[in-house]
C-alpha positions in Angstrom: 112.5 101.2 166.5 111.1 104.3 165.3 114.0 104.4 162.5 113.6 100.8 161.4 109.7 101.9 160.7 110.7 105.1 158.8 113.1 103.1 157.1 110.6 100.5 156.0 107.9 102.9 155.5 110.6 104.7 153.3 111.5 101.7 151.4 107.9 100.8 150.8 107.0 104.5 149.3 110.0 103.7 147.0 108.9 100.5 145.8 105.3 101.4 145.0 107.4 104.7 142.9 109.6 102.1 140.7 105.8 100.0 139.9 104.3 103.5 139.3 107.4 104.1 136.7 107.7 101.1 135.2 104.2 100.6 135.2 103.1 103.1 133.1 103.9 101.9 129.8 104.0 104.9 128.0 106.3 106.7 130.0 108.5 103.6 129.2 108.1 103.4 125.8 109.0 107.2 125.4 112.1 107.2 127.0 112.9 104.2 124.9 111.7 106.3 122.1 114.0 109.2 122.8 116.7 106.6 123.6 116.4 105.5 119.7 116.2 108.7 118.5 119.6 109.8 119.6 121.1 106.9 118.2 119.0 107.8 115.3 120.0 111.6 115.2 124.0 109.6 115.4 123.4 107.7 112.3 121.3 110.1 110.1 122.7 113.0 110.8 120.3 116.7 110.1 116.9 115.0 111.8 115.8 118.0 113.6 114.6 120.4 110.4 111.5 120.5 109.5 111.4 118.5 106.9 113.3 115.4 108.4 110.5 115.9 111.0 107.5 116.2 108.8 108.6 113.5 107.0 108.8 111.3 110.3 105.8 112.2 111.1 104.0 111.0 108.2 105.2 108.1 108.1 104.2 107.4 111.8 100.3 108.4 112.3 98.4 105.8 109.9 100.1 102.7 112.3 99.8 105.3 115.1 95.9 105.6 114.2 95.5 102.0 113.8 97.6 101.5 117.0 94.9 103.8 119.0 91.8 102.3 117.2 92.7 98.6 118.1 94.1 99.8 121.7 90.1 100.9 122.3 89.4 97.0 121.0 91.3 95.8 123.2 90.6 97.6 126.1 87.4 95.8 126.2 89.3 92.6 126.2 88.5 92.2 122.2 90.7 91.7 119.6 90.2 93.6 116.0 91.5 91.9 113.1 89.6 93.9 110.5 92.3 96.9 110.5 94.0 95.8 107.3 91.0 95.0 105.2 89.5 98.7 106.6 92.8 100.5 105.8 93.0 98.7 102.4 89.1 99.2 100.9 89.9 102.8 102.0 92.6 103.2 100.4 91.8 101.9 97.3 88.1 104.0 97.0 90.3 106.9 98.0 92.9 106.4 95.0 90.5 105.8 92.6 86.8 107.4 93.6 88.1 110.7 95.2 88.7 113.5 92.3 90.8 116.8 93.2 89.7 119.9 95.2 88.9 120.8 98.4 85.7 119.5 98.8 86.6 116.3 97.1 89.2 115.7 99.6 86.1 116.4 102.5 84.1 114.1 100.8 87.4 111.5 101.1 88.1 112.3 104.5 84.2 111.5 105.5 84.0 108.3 102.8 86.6 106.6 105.2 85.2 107.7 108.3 82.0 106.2 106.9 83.6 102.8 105.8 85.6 102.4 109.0 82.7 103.5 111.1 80.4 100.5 109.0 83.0 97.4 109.6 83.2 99.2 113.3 79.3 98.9 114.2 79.6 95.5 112.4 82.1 94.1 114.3 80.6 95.4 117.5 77.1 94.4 116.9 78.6 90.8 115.8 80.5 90.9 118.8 78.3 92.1 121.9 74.7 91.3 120.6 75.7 88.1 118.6 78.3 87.1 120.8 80.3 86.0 118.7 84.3 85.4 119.6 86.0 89.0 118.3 88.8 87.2 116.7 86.8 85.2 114.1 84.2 88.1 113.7 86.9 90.6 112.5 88.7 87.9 110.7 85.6 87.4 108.5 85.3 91.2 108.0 88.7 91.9 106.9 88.6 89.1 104.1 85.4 90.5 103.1 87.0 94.1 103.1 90.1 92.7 101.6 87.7 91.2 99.0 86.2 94.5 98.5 89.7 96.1 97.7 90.3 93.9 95.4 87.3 94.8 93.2 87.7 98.6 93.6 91.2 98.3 92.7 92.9 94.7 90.9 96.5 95.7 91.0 98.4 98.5 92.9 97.4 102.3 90.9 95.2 104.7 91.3 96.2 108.5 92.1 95.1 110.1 95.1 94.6 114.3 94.6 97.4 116.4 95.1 95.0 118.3 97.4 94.4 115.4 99.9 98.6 114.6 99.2 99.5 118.0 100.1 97.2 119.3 102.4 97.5 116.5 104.8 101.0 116.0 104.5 103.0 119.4 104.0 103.8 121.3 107.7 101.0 123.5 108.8 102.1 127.0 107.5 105.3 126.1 106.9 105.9 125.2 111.0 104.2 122.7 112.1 104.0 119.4 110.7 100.3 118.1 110.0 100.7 114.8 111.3 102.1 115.5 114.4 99.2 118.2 115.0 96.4 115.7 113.9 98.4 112.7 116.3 98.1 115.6 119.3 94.6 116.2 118.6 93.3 112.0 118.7 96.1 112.3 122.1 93.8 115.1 123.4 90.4 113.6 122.0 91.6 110.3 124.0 91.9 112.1 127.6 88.4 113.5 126.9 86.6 110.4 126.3 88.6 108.9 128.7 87.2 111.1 131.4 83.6 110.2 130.4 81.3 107.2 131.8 82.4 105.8 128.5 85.7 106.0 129.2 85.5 104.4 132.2 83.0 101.9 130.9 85.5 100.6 128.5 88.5 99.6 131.7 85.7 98.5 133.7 84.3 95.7 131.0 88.0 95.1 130.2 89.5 94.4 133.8 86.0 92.4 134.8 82.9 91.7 132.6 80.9 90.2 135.1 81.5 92.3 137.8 81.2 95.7 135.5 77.6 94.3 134.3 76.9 93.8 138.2 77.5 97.2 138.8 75.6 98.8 136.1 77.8 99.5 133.2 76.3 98.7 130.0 78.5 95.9 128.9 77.2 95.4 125.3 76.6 99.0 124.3 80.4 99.3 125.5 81.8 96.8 123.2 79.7 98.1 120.7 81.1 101.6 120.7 84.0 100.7 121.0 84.2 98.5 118.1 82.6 101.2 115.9 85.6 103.9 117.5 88.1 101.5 116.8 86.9 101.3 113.2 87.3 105.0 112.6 90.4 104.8 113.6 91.0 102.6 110.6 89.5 104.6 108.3 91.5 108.0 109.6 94.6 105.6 109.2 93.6 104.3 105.7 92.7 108.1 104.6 96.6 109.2 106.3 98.3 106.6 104.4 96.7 107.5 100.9 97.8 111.2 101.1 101.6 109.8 102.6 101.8 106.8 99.5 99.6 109.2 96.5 98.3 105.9 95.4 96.2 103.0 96.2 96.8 99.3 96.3 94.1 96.2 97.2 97.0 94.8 100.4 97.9 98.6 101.4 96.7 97.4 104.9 98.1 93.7 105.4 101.6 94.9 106.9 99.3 97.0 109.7 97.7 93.5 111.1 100.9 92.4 112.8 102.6 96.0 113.8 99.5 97.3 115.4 99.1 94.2 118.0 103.0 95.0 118.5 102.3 98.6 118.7 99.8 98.1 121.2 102.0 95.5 122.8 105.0 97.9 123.2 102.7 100.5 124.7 102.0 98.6 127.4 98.4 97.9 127.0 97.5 94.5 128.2 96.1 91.9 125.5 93.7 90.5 128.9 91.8 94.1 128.8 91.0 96.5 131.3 94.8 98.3 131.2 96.8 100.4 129.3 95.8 103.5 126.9 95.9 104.8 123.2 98.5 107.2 123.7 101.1 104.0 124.8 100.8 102.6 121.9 100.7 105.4 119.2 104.4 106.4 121.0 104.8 102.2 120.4 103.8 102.6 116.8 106.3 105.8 116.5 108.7 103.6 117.7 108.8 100.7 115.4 108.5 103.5 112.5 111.9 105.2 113.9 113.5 101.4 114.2 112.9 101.1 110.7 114.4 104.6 110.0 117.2 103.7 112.6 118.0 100.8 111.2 118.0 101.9 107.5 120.1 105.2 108.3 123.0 102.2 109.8 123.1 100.5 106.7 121.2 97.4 107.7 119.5 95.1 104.6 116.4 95.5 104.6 116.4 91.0 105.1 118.1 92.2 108.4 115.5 94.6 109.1 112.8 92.2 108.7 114.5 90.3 111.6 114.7 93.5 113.8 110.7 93.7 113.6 110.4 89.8 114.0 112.4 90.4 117.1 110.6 93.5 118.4 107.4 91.9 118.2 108.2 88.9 120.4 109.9 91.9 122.9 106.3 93.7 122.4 104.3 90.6 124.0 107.2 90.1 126.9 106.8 93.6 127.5 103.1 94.0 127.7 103.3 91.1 130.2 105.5 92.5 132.6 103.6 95.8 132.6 100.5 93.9 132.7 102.1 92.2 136.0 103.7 95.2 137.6 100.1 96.9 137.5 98.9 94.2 139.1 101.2 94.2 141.9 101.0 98.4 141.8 97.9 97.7 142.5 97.8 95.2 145.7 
């Protein structure tokens, strides 16, 4: 008797291990990520300098700072549409408004803060004071952003400085690259904030409205700030992508719409609220940057590759939904 109990007990501790693991969707996500990589490293050969791995990097952080802005969203049980009309205006006012020289490029780097911090505070106030559904509020701000790009910038042009191209780009004293130090800094930024009332505010109105506003949280400043966090994000992905592309163009943000929800998706983050985290889904946004790579290094079309990400997406919702469901049971 006592070793049937010690044998169920033992069987129970090493189910509620497998839900822990499988669970936690970015601990799944970066073993798939390291998983690619090899087969990556296989194809491409020489991946590990420094300049293979700078490069990388660049490419990855403006999805990877969309990715965390609209996982903070989404959190809250919203949904942010505005991402590519944010990363686009800033883009564009970056390529052509911005001149050369270090305090140019400061004045850049807080111009996009400042426009993805605006569309942020509108979409939150539309949202939690206006109630209005998120989807249709930051619908109607990213066609009016869109609009915006197009009347800063008509056709792709435009020349971003060689200071912002450089600086924010090129490996931190020659060891380090710059994008993997800012990604490790929004990574450590994240664990702050999510240590803070706010932090826990944002689960708490995500996992149950009604009962969060029952037990105090504030509900509406919650959605607020987090809409206006989530639109900084943009803007730090907008500012990223115009030192990695040195130039500007009015639909620079439309392909970041779709492979942010799947970025988010991948990470394990739930699209119901209340689960999941930022860092997921920037490793989920590193991911579907390296399958492009992957793919490209393997001598699949770029038609083909298309497919690939068609596929991945519909594997990012499937995903999300079984993390979302092994949570739950994790956590009965």
């Amino acid at each position: 008797m006592s070793a049937f109990v010690s044998r169920k007990v033992s069987d129970q501790t090493a189910d509620r291990s497998i839900r822990l693991w499988l669970g936690n969707g970015a601990l799944v996500v970066s073993i798939l990520y390291v998983l690619l990589f090899a087969f990556y490293a296989a194809a491409q050969g020489d991946v590990f300098g420094l300049q293979p791995m700078n490069d990388l990097a660049n490419d990855t952080l403006p999805l990877a700072l969309a990715a965390a802005g609209g996982t903070v969203v989404m959190l809250t049980g919203g949904f942010d549409l505005s991402v590519a009309g944010v990363i686009s205006l800033v883009n564009v006012c970056i390529a052509t408004q911005i001149g050369d020289g270090p305090l140019n490029a400061l004045w850049g780097l807080l111009l996009a803060i400042l426009i993805g911090l605006a569309v942020g505070m509108v979409n939150g106030a539309l949202v939690a004071f206006g109630k209005l559904q998120s989807i249709a509020s930051t619908l109607a701000t990213m066609i009016v952003c869109s609009g915006l790009a197009i009347v800063v910038l008509d056709a792709p042009g435009g020349n971003v400085s060689d200071f912002i191209a450089d600086n924010a780009t090129d490996p931190i004293l020659g060891v380090f690259p710059a994008a993997g130090a800012i990604a490790l800094v929004i990574v450590l930024l994240w664990l702050v904030v999510r240590s803070t009332a706010f932090g826990v505010a944002i689960y708490a109105v995500g996992a149950d409205e009604t009962a969060a506003s029952l037990a105090g949280v504030p509900v509406l400043r919650t959605k607020f700030l987090a809409y206006s966090l989530g639109g900084i994000c943009y803007g730090l992905a907008g500012f990223m992508l115009s030192a990695v592309t040195a130039t500007g163009s009015p639909s620079a943000g439309t392909p970041f719409l779709l492979l942010m929800f799947a970025a988010i998706a991948i990470g394990g983050t739930s699209f119901a609220g209340g689960y999941g985290g930022p860092i997921g889904s920037m490793v989920g946004a590193a991911l579907l940057v390296l399958l492009q790579k992957a793919l490209f290094s393997a001598g699949v079309s770029s038609f083909y590759t298309v497919i690939f990400q068609g596929a991945i997406m519909i594997l990012a919702v499937l995903v999300g939904g079984i993390s979302a469901s092994i949570a739950a049971g994790r956590s009965r």
